[in-house]
C-alpha positions as CSV (number, residue, x, y, z in Angstrom):
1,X,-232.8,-132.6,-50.9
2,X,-231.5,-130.1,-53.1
3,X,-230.9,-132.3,-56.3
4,X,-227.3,-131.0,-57.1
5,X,-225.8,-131.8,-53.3
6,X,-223.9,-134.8,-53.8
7,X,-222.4,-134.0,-57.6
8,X,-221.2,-130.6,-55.7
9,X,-219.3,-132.5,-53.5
10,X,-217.4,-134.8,-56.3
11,X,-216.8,-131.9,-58.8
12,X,-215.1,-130.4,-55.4
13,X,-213.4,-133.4,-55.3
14,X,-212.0,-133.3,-59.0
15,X,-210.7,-129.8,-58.1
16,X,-208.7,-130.8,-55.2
17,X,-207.7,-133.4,-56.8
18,X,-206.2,-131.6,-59.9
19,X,-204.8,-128.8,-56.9
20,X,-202.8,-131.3,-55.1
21,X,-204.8,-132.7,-52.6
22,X,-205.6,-136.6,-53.0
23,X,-206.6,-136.4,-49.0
24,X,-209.2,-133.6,-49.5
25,X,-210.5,-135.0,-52.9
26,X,-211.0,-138.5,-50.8
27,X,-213.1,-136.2,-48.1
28,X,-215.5,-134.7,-50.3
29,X,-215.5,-138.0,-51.9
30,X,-216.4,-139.9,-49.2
31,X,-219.0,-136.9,-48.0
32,X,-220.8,-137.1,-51.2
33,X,-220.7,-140.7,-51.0
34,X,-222.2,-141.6,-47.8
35,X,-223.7,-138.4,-46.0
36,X,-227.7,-138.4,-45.2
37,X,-230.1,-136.4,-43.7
38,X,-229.8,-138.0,-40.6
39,X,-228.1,-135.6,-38.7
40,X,-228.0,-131.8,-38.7
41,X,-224.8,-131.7,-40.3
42,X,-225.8,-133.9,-43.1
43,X,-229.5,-131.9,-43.2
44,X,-227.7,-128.2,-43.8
45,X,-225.5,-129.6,-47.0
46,X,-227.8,-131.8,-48.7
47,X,-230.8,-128.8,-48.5
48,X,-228.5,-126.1,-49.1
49,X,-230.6,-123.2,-50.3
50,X,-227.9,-121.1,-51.7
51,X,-225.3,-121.6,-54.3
52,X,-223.3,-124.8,-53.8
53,X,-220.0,-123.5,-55.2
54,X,-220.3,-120.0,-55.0
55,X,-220.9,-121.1,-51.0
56,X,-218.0,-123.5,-51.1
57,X,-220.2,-125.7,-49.1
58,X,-217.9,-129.0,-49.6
59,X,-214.8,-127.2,-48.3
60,X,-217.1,-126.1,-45.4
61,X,-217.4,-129.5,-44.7
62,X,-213.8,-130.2,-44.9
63,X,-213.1,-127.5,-42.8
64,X,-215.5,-128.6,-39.8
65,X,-214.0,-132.1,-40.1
66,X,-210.0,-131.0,-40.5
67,X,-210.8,-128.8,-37.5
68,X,-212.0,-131.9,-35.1
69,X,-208.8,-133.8,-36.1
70,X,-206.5,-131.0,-35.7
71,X,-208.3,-131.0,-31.9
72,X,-207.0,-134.6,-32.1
73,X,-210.4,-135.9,-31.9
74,X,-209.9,-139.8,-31.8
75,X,-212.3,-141.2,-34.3
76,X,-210.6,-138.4,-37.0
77,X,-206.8,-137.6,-36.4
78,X,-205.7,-141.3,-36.8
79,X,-207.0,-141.0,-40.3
80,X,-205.6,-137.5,-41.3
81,X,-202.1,-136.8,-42.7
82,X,-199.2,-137.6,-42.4
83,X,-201.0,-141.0,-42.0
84,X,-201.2,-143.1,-45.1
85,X,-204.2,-142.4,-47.6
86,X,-206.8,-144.8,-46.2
87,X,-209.7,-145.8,-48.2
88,X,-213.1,-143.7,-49.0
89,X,-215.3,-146.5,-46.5
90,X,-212.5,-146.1,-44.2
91,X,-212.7,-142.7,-43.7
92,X,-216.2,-142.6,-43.6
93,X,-216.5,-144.9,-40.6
94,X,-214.3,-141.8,-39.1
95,X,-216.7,-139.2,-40.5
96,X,-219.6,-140.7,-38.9
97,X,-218.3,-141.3,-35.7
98,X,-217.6,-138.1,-35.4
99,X,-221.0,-137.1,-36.5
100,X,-222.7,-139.2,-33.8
101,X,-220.3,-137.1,-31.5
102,X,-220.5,-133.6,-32.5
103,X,-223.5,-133.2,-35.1
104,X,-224.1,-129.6,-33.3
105,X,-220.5,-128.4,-33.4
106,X,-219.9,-129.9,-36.7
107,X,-223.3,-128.0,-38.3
108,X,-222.3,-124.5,-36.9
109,X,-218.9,-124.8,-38.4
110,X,-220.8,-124.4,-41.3
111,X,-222.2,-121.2,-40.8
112,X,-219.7,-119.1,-42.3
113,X,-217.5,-119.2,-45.3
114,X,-213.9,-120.7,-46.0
115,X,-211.4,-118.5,-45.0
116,X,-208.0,-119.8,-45.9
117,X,-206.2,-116.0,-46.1
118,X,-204.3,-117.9,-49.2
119,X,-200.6,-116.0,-48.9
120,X,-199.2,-117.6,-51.6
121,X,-201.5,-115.2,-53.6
122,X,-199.4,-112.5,-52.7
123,X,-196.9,-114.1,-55.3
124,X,-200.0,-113.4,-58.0
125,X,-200.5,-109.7,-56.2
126,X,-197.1,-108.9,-56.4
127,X,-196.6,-108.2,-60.4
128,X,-200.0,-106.1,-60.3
129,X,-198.8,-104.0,-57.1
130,X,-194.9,-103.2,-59.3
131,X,-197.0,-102.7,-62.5
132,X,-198.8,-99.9,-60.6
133,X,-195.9,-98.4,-59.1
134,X,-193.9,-98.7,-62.3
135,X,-196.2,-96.2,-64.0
136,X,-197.0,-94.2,-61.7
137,X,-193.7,-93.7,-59.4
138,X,-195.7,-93.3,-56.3
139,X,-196.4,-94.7,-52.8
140,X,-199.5,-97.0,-52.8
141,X,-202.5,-96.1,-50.4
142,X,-203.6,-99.8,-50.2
143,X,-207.3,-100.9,-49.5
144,X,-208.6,-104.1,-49.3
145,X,-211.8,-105.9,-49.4
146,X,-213.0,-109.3,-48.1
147,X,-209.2,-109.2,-46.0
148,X,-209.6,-112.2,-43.9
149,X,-206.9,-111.7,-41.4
150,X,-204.6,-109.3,-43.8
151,X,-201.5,-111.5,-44.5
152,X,-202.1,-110.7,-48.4
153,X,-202.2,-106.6,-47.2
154,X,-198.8,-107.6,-46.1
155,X,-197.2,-108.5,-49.0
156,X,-194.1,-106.3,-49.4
157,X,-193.2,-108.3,-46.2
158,X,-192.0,-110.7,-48.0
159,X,-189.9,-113.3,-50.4
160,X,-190.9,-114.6,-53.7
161,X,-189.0,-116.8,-55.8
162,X,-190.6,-116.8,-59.0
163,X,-187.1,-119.3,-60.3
164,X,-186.2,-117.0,-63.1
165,X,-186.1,-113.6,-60.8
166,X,-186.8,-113.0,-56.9
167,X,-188.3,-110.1,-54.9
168,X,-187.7,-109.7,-51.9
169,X,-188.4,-107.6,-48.4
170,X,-185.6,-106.8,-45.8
171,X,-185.6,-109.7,-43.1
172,X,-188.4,-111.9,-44.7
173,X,-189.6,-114.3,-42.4
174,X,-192.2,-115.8,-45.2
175,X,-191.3,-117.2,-48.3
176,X,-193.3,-118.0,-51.1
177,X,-192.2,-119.8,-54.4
178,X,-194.1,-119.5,-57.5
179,X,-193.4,-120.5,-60.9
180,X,-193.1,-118.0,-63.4
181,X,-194.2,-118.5,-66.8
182,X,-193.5,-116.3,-69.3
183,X,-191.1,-113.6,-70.5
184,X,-190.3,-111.3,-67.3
185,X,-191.5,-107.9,-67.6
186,X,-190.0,-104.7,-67.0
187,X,-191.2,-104.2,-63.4
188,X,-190.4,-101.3,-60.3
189,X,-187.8,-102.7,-58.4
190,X,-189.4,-101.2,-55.4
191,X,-192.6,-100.6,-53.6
192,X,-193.2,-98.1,-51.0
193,X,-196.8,-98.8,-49.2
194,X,-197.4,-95.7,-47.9
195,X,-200.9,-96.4,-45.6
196,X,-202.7,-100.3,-45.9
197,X,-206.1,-100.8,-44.7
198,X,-208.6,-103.6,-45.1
199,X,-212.3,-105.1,-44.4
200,X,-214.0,-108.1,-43.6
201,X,-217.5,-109.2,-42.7
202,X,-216.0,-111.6,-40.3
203,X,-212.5,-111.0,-39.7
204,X,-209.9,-113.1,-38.6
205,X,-207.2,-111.8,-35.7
206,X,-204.0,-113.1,-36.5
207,X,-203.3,-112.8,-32.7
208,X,-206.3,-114.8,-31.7
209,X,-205.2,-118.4,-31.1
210,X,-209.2,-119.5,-31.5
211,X,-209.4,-117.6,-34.7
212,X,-206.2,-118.6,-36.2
213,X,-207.2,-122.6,-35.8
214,X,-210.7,-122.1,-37.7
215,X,-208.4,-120.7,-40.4
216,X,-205.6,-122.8,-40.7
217,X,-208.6,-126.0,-40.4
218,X,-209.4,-124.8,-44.3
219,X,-206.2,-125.3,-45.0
220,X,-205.7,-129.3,-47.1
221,X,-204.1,-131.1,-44.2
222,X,-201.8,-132.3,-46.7
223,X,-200.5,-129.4,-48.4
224,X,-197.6,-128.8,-45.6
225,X,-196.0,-126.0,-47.1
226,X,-198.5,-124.3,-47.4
227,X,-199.9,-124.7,-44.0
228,X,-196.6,-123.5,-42.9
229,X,-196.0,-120.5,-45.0
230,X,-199.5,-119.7,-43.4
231,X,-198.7,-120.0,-39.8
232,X,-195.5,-118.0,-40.6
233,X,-197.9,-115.3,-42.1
234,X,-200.1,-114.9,-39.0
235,X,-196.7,-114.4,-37.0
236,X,-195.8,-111.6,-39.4
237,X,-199.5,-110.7,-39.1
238,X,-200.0,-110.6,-35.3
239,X,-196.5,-109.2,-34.9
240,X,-197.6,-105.9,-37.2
241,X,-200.8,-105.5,-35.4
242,X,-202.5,-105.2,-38.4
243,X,-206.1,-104.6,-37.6
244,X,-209.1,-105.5,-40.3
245,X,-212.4,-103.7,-39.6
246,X,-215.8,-105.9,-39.2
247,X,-217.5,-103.8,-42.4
248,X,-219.7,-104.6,-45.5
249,X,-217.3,-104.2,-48.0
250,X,-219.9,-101.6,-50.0
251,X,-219.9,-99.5,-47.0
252,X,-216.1,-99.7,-47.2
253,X,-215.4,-98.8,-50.7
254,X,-217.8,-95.7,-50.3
255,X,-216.1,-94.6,-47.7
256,X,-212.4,-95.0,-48.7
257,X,-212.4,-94.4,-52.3
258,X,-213.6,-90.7,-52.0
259,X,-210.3,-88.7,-52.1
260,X,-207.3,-89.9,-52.9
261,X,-204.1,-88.2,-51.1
262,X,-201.8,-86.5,-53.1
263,X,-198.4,-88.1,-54.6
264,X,-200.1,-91.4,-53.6
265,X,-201.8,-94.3,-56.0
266,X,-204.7,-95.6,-54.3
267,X,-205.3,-98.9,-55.2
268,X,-208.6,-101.3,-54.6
269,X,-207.3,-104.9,-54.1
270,X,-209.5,-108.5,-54.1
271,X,-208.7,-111.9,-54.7
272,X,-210.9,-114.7,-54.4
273,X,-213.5,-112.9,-53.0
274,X,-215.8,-111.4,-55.4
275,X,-218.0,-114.6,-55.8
276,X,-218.8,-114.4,-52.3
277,X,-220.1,-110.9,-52.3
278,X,-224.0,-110.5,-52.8
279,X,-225.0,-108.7,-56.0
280,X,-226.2,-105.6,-54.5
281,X,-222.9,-105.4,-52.3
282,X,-221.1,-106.2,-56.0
283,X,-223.1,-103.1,-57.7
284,X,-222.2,-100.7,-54.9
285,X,-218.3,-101.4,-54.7
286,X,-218.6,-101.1,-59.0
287,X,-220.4,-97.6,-58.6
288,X,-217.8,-96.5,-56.3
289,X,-215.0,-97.5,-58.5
290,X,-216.4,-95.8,-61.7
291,X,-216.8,-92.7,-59.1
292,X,-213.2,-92.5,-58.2
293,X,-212.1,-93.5,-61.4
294,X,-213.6,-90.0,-62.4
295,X,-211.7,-88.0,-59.8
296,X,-208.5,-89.8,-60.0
297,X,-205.7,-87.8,-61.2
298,X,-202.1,-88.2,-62.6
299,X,-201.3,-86.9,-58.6
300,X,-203.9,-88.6,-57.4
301,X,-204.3,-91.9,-59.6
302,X,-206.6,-94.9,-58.9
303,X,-206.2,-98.6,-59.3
304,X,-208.2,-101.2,-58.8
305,X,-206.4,-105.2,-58.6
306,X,-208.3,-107.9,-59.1
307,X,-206.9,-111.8,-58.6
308,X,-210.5,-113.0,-59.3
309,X,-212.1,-116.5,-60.9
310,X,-213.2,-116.3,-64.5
311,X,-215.3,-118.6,-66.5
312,X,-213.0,-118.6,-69.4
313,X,-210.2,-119.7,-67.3
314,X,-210.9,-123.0,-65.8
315,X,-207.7,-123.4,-64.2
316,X,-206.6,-120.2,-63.3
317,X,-207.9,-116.6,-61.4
318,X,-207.2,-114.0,-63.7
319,X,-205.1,-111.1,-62.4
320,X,-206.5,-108.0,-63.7
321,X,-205.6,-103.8,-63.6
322,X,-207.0,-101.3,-64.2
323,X,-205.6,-97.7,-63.9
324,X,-206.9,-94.0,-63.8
325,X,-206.2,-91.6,-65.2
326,X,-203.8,-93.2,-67.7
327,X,-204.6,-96.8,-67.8
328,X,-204.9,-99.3,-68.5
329,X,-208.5,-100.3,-67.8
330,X,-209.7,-103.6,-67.1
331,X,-205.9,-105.3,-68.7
332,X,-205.1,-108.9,-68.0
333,X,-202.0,-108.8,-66.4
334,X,-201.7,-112.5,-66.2
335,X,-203.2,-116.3,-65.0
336,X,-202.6,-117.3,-61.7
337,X,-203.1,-120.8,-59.6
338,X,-205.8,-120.6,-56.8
339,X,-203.2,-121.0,-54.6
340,X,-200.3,-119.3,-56.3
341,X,-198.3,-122.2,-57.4
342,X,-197.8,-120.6,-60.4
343,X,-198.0,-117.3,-62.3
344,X,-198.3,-117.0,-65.9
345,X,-197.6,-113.6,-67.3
346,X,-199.9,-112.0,-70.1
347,X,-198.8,-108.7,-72.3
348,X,-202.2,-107.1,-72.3
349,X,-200.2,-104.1,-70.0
């Protein structure tokens, strides 16, 4: 048994806890508490071979069991919200029922990585993408890596309110608050996306009804709003056709970051997503930055925006820019929740 299993499972359970998720926080509580080797399920998280949290291998689990009771399995969904908190023995009884019933279903869940395609991080995007534009007065050539199903690719779709100031696309059918903290910047009023494409290993289509219920299954059951700001984003999603090629994101990088087109910003987007890249996948997208850092232009400039986990900032993602051939380079733009609750803006641009 790998030694660490069961203390990943509660420091999971502190996070979602602090995040707004009592429900989730009592799942990984109850997963750490009672889960054994017994079954197949239980076998592939306690021996884990790779890195617990950098494999988010407790909101795997989640995932797999939120998935079963959003099927309306009957040993699960009677125990899920908008029913009342039951207890951690409670829910457990649930948990192993469902075990017993679907260890092999339950333990191939696991095989990939959570994909939540968190929208509300958008709100976080959004001041990096006008601090772009703002200095360089041109249309963005957008590319993004580790895309899920592209609803963050799609941000200038729609409304933010930030409570001090809004942004907002014509005919938004997704909102997203966010508080903003901070004095408000002098940001573009505009942004004109002039191309957008994107990459994932294992992309999700928006207008796949199978693929869209794996994703909205990482979503905490009882965070409403923002499982509904999230099925109102794969709409959106499905309803623009945008497409997100099956690609190593290395592979990607090399291939779209060789020329930039003229009166156009290209700009390199990520957010949560770099800790899930292997390190040689990591040293090949940071070699083809520096490259088109060198052959960017004040025609052709050349961002790259990063919403990214730091370990200086344990409550925040750090929203970073950096900008050829004027800069800045590598300038904290601001603090941002995981989930984009909030935004707290930094003067380092």
């Amino acid at each position: 048994m790998n030694p660490d299993a069961r203390a990943a499972f509660f420091r999971q359970a502190d996070w979602c806890e602090r995040l707004g998720s009592p429900f989730t926080s009592l799942v990984c509580r109850a997963l750490g508490a009672h889960l054994t080797e017994e079954s197949a399920f239980g076998a592939r998280l306690l021996n884990w071979h790779g890195d617990l949290a950098a494999d988010a291998t407790a909101l795997r689990a989640c995932g797999a069991l939120n998935a079963m009771a959003r099927e309306g399995n009957p040993s699960l969904a009677p125990l899920y919200p908008p029913k009342p908190l039951p207890s951690v023995d409670e829910f457990w009884r649930g948990i192993r029922s469902v075990i017993t019933d679907e260890d092999a279903r339950l333990s191939s869940f696991l095989d990939s990585a959570p994909q939540t395609n968190e929208v509300a991080r958008s709100a976080a995007l959004l001041p990096g993408y006008l601090e772009i534009a703002r200095r360089t007065g041109l249309s963005l050539s957008i590319r993004e890596i580790g895309a899920s199903a592209g609803l963050n690719l799609l941000f200038d779709r729609y409304s933010y309110d930030y409570g001090s100031f809004s942004w907002s696309a014509h005919a938004a059918k997704v909102t997203i608050p966010c508080e903003w903290r901070g004095a408000t910047p002098d940001l573009a009023r505009s942004i004109s996306v002039a191309d957008r494409r994107g990459c994932d290993l294992n992309p999700i289509d928006a207008g796949n009804s199978v693929a869209r219920a794996r994703m909205l299954a990482y979503i905490w059951p009882d965070q409403t709003a923002r499982l509904a700001r999230a099925e109102a984003a794969l709409e959106v999603a499905s309803a623009e056709g945008v497409n997100i090629e099956a690609i190593d994101a290395g592979l990607f990088a090399a291939r779209e970051l060789q020329v930039g087109a003229a009166k156009r910003a290209l700009v390199l987007v990520h957010s949560i997503c770099w800790q899930y890249l292997p390190e040689v996948t990591r040293a090949a997208i940071t070699a083809e930055i520096a490259g088109a850092a060198i052959r960017a232009t004040r025609r052709s400039p050349f961002a790259w925006l990063r919403l990214e986990a730091e370990s200086g900032l344990p409550h925040g993602a750090a929203l970073r820019l950096s900008l050829w051939p004027d800069g800045p380079v590598d300038a904290l733009i601001g603090v941002a929740d995981f989930h984009g609750g909030w935004f707290e803006r930094r003067d380092e641009v």
